[in-house]
C-alpha positions as CSV (number, residue, x, y, z in Angstrom):
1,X,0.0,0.0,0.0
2,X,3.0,2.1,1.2
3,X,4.8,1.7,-2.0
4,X,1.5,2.7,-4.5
5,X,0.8,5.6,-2.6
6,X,4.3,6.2,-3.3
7,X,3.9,5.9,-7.3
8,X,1.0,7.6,-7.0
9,X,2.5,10.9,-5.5
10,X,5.3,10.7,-8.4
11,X,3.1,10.7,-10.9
12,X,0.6,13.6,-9.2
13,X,3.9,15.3,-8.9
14,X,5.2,14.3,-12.7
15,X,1.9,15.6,-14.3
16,X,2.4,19.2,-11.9
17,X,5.5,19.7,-13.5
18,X,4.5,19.0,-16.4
19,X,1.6,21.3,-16.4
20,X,3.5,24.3,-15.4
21,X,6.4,23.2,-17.7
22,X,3.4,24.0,-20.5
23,X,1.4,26.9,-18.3
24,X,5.4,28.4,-18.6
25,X,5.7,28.3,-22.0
26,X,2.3,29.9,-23.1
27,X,3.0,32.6,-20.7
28,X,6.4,32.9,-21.8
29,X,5.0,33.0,-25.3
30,X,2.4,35.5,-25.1
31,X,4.5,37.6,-22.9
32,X,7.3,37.9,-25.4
33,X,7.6,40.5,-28.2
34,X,4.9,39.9,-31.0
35,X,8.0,39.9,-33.7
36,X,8.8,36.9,-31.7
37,X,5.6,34.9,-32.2
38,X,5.8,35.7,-35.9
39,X,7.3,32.5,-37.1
40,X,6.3,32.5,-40.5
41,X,8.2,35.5,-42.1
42,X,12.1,35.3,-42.6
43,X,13.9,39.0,-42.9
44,X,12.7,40.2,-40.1
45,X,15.4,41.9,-38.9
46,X,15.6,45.9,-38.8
47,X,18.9,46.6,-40.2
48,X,18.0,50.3,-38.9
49,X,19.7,51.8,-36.1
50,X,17.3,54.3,-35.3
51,X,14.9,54.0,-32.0
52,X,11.7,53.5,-33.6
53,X,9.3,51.5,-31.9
54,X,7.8,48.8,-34.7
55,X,6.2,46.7,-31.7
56,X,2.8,48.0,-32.2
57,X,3.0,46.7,-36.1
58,X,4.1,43.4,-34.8
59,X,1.1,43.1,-32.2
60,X,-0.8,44.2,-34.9
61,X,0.3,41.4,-37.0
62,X,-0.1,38.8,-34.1
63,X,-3.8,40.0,-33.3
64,X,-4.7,39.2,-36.3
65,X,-3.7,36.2,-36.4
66,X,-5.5,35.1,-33.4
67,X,-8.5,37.5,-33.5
68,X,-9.5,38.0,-37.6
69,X,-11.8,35.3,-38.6
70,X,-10.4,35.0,-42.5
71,X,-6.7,35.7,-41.4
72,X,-6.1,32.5,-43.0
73,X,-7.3,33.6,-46.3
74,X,-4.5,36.5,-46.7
75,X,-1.3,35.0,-46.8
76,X,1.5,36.4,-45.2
77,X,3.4,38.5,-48.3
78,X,0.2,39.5,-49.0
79,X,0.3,41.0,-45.6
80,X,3.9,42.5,-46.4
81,X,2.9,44.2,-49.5
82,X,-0.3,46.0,-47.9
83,X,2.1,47.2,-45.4
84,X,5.0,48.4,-48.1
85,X,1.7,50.4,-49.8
86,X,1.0,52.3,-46.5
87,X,4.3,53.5,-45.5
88,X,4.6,54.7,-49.1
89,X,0.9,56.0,-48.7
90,X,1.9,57.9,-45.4
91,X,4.3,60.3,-47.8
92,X,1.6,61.6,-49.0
93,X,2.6,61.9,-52.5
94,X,0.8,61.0,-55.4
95,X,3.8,60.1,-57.5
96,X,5.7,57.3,-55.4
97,X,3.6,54.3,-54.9
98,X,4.5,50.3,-54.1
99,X,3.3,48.1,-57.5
100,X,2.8,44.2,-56.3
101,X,3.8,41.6,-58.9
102,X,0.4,42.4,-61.1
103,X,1.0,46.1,-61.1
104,X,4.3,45.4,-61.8
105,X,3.6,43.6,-64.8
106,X,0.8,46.2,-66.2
107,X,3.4,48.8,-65.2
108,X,6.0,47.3,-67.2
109,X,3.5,47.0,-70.2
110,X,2.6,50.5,-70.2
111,X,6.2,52.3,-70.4
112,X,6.9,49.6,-72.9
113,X,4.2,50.9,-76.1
114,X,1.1,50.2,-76.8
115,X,-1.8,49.5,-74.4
116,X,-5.6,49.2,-74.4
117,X,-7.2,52.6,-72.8
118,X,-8.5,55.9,-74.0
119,X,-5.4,57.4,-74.1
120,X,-5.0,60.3,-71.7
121,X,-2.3,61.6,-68.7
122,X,-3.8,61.4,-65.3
123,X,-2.0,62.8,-62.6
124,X,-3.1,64.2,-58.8
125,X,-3.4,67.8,-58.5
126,X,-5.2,69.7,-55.4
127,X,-5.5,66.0,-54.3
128,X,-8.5,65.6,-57.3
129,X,-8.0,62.9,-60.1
130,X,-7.1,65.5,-63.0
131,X,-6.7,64.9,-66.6
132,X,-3.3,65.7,-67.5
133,X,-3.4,65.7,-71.6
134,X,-5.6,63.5,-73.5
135,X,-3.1,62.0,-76.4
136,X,-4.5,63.5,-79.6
137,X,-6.9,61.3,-82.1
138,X,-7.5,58.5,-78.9
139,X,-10.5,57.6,-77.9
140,X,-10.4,60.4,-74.6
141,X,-9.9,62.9,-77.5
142,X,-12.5,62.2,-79.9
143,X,-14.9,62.6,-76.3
144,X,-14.1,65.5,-75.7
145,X,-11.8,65.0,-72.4
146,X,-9.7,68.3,-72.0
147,X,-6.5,69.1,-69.9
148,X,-7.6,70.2,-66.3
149,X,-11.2,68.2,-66.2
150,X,-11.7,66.3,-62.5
151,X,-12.4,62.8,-62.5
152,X,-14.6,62.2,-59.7
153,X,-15.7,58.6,-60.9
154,X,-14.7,55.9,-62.7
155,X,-17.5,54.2,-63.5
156,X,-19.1,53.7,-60.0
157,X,-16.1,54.2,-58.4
158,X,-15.3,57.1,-56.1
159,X,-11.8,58.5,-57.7
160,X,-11.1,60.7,-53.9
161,X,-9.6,57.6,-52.2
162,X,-8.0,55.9,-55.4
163,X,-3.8,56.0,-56.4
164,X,-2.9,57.4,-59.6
165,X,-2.0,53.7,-60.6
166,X,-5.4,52.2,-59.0
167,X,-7.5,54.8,-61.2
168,X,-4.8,54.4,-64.8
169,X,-5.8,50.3,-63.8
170,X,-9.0,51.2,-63.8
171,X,-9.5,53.2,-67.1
172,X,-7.3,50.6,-68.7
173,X,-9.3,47.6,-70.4
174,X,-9.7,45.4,-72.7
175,X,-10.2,46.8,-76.5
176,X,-13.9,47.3,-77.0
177,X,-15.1,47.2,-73.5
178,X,-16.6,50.9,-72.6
179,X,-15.6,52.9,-69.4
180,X,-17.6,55.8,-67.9
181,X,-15.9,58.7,-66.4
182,X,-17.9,61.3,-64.7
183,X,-15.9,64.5,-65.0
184,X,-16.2,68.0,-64.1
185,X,-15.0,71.0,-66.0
186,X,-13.7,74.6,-64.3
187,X,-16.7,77.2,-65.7
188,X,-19.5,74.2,-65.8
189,X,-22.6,74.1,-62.7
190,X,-22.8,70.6,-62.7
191,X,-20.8,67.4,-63.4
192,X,-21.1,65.4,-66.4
193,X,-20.6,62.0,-67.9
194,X,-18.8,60.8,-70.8
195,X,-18.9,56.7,-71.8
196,X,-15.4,55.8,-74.2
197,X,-14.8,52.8,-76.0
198,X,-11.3,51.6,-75.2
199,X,-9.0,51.0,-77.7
200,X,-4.8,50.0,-78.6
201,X,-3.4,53.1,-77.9
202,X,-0.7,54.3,-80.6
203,X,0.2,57.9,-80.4
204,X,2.2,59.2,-83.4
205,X,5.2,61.1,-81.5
206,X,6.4,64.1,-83.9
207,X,4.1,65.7,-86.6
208,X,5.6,68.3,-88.8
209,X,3.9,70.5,-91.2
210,X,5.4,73.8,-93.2
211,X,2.5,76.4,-93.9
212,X,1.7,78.1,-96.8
213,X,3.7,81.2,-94.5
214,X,6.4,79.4,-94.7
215,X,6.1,79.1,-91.2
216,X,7.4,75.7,-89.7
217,X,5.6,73.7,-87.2
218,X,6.6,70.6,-85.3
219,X,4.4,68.9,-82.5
220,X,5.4,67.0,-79.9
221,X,3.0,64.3,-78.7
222,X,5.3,63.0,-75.9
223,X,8.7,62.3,-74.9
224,X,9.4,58.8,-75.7
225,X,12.5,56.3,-75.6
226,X,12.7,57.3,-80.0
227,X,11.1,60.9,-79.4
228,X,14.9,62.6,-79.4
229,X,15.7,60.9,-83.0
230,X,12.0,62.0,-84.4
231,X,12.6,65.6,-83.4
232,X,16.1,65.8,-84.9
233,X,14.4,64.6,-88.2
234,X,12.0,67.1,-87.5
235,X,14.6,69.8,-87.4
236,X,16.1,68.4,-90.7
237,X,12.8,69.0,-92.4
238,X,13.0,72.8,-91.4
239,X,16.3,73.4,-92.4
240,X,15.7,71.9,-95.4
241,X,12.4,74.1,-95.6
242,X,14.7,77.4,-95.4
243,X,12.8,79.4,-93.3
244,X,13.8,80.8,-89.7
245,X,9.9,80.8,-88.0
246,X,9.5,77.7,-86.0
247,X,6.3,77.1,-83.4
248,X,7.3,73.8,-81.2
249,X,3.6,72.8,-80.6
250,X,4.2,70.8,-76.8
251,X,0.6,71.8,-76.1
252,X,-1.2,68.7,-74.5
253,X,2.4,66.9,-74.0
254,X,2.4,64.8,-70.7
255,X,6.2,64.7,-70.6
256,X,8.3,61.5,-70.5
257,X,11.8,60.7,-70.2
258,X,14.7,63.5,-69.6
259,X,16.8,62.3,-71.5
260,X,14.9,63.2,-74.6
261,X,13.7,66.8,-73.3
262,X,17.9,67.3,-72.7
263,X,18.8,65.9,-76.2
264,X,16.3,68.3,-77.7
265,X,17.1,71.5,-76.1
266,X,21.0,70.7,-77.1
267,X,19.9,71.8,-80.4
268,X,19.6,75.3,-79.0
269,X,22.5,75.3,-76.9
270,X,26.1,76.2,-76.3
271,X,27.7,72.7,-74.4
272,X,27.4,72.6,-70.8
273,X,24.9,75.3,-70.3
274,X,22.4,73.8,-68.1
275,X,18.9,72.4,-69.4
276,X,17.2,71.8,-65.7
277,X,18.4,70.8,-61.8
278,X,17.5,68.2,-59.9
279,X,17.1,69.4,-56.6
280,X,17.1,66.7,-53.9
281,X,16.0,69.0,-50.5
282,X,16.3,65.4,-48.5
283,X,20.6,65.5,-48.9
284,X,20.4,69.5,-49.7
285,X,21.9,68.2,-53.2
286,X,21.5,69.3,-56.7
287,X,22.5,68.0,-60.4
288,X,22.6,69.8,-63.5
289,X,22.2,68.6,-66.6
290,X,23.7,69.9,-69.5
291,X,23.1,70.8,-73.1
292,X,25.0,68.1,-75.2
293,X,26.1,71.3,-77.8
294,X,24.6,70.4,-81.2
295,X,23.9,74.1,-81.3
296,X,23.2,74.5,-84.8
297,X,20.4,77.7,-85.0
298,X,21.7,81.3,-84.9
299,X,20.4,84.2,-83.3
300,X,18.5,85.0,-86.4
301,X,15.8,81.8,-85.6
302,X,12.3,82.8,-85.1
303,X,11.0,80.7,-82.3
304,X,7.9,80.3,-80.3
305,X,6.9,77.2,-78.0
306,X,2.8,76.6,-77.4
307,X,2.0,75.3,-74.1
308,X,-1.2,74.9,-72.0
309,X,-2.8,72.7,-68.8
310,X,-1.7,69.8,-70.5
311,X,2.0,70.2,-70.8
312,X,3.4,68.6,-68.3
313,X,6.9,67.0,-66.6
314,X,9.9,67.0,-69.7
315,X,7.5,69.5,-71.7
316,X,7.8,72.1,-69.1
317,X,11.7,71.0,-68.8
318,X,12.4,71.8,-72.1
319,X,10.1,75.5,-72.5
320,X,11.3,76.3,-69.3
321,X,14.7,76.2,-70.6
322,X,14.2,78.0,-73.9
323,X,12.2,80.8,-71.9
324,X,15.0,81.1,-69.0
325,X,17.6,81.5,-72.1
326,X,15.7,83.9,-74.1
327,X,15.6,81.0,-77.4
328,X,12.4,81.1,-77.4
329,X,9.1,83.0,-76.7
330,X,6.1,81.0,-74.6
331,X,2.5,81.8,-75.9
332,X,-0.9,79.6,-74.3
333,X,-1.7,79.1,-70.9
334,X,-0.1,77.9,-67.6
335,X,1.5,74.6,-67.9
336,X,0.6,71.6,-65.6
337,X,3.1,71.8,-63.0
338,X,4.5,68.6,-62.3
339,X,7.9,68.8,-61.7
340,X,9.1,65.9,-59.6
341,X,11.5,63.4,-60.4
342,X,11.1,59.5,-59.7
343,X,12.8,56.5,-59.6
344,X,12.2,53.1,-60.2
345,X,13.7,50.8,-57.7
346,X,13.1,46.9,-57.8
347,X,12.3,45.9,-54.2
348,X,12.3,42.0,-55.1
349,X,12.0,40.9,-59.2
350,X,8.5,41.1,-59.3
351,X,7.8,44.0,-57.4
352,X,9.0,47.4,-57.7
353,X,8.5,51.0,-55.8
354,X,8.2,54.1,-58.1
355,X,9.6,57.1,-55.0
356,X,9.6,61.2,-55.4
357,X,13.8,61.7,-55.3
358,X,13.5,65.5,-56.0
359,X,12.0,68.2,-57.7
360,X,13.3,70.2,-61.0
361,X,13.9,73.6,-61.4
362,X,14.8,75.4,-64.6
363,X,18.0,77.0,-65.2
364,X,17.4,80.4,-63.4
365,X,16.1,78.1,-60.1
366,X,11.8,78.2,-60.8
367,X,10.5,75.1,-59.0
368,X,8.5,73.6,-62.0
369,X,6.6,71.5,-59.7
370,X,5.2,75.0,-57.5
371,X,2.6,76.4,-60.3
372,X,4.2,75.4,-63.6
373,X,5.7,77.8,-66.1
374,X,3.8,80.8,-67.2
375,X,4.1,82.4,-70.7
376,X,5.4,85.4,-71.9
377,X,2.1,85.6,-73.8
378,X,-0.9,84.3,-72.3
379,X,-3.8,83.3,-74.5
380,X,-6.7,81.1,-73.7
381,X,-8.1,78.4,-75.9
382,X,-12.0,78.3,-75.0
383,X,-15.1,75.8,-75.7
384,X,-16.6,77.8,-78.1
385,X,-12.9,78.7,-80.1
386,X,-12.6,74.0,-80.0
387,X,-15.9,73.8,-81.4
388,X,-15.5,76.4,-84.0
389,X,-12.1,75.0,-84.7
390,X,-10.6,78.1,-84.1
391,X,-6.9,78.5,-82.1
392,X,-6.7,81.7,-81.0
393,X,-2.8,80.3,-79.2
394,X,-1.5,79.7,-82.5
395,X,-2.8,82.3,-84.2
396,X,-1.1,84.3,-81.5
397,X,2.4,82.2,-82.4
398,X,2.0,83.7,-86.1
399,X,1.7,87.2,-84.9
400,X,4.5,87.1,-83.5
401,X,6.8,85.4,-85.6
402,X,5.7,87.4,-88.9
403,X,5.8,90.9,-86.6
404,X,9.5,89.3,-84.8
405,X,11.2,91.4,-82.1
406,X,14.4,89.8,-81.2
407,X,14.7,88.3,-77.6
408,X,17.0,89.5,-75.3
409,X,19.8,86.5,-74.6
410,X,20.0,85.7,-70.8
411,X,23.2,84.9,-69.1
412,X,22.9,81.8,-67.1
């Protein structure tokens, strides 16, 4: 009897262990840092070394783990790339944003030609969706979307709490397939909408055209990857044309890469004059980047640059050059006023994040990005001149060039 009562109190006393053994660890667990109970993520070091407290996004992590019903249904990189989107959300700038591997792709397609939309620039300004430039003869043309209209839906869609890129996804679509955009214009009462049909977008890049003045015009549709070779074509035309009145149409131009807008004005001028700085405020660095020197027009060139609401980004760099220099003179309305610079950094190979790394500023120091570039001659293009087909801008440009007063050069 002696010797059971004996077993019996070691296993009583076995199992008590035991228990707290257990009762120890799940304390032990749940009182340790939430980073620690995430098992399932590797990299979770902070290389950082900085004092910022990131316990409360692990917690976060860990109570929904154990408290959200579906936390099963969102897997964990999932989890990661939401969180990459909001700390690039809490910059608060419209330009950077985090693209997963599917925005990644439709990102990639889009820079690379041709895609299925309406074909217009949409950018963030006063925090509104705001139509850039519609890309002439696309389907957002031929509708009659103009530079400066808000989009406040896309179809049913509230545009206030959408990304650039989630509204451009939304736009885009499959050839055929209609979107509605319900838009409002500065000078209307009310709101209106417009239905498109989407279609392959194919913009041609440089149009030239010598008039019966023997005036020479070349427009600029955008700033491609090929756009620098057009436009030196273009310029072969006009010499070839022998005549010394030029209008650069850039009206409607969304901009695209620098390197083309710093190729073309090196047509203009001397070598290493600048073109446009890159001012970074977060180091207190700038860069300037220079003319490449082609050079080739003489003081005796006539020339005038159109721009409106919808010249944007390299458009403005390139006007804002030839109106800091005194090459040429500026005649339409305010441009856009988007004069940041971003950069395209590959976080993992299918993901990347676009990031704000500065802002540019024209040779004399005007932030591009603060209201735009103003002309020397401002002249309005209204409704009523569209539907009438009259342009009041360019008959302004034709003025001036057949009535020319030389510019005075500027020393920069």
């Amino acid at each position: 009897m002696l010797k059971y009562l004996k077993t019996k109190s070691i296993i009583i006393t076995f199992f008590l262990v035991l228990i707290f053994f257990i009762l120890g660890i799940y304390i032990g667990f749940h009182n340790q840092p939430s980073i620690n109970k995430i098992t399932t993520v590797s990299g979770k070091e902070n290389p950082a070394t900085n004092l910022t407290d990131f316990s409360p996004f692990w917690k976060a992590w860990d109570t929904i783990d154990q408290k959200y019903p579906d936390a099963k249904k969102v897997n964990d990189q999932q989890r990661v790339y939401g969180a990459i989107s909001g700390l690039v959300g809490s910059l608060n700038d419209p330009y950077s944003v985090f693209f997963n591997p599917e925005e990644t792709k439709s990102f990639e397609d889009d820079i690379a030609g041709s895609f299925s939309g309406i074909g217009v620039e949409v950018g963030i300004k006063n925090k509104i969706l705001t139509v850039i430039a519609p890309l002439k003869d696309t389907p957002g043309y031929r509708a009659g979307l103009k530079s400066g209209d808000k989009i406040l839906k896309i179809d049913k869609t509230v545009t206030s709490d959408l990304s650039i890129e989630e509204a451009v996804k939304m736009i885009h679509g499959e050839k055929g397939t209609t979107v509605t955009l319900t838009i409002f214009r500065e000078g209307e009462k009310d709101s209106r909408e417009i239905k498109i049909v989407r279609d392959i977008i194919n913009v041609p890049i440089v149009e030239t055209k010598l008039r019966p003045d023997g005036i020479f015009v070349i427009t600029l549709n955008s700033f491609s990857v090929n756009s620098a070779e057009l436009f030196r074509n273009a310029l072969k035309e006009f010499t070839d044309a022998k005549t010394d009145k030029l209008i650069l149409n850039l009206r409607g131009n969304p901009g695209g890469y620098l390197d083309s807008a710093v190729s073309m004005a090196s047509w203009f001028l001397p070598s290493g004059k600048t073109v446009v700085i890159e001012d970074s405020n977060n180091n207190k660095k700038t860069k300037n980047y220079r003319s490449e020197g082609y050079n080739i027009f003489t003081d005796k060139l006539k020339f005038v640059i159109l721009i409106d609401k919808g010249s944007a980004s390299a458009s403005e760099i390139l006007a804002g050059a030839m109106q800091d220099y005194g090459i040429a003179k500026l005649v339409g309305e305010q441009s856009y006023g988007k004069g940041s610079v971003q950069e395209v950094v590959n976080l993992t190979p299918d993901t990347i994040l676009k990031i704000t790394i500065a802002k540019w500023l024209t040779p004399k120091g005007t932030s591009i990005s603060e209201k735009g570039l103003t002309p020397d001659y401002k002249v309005e293009l209204t409704q009523k001149d569209f539907d009438e087909k009259k342009d009041p801008q360019i008959d302004k440009a034709v003025e001036l060039l057949m009535n020319w007063s030389p510019i005075v050069k500027n020393k920069i």
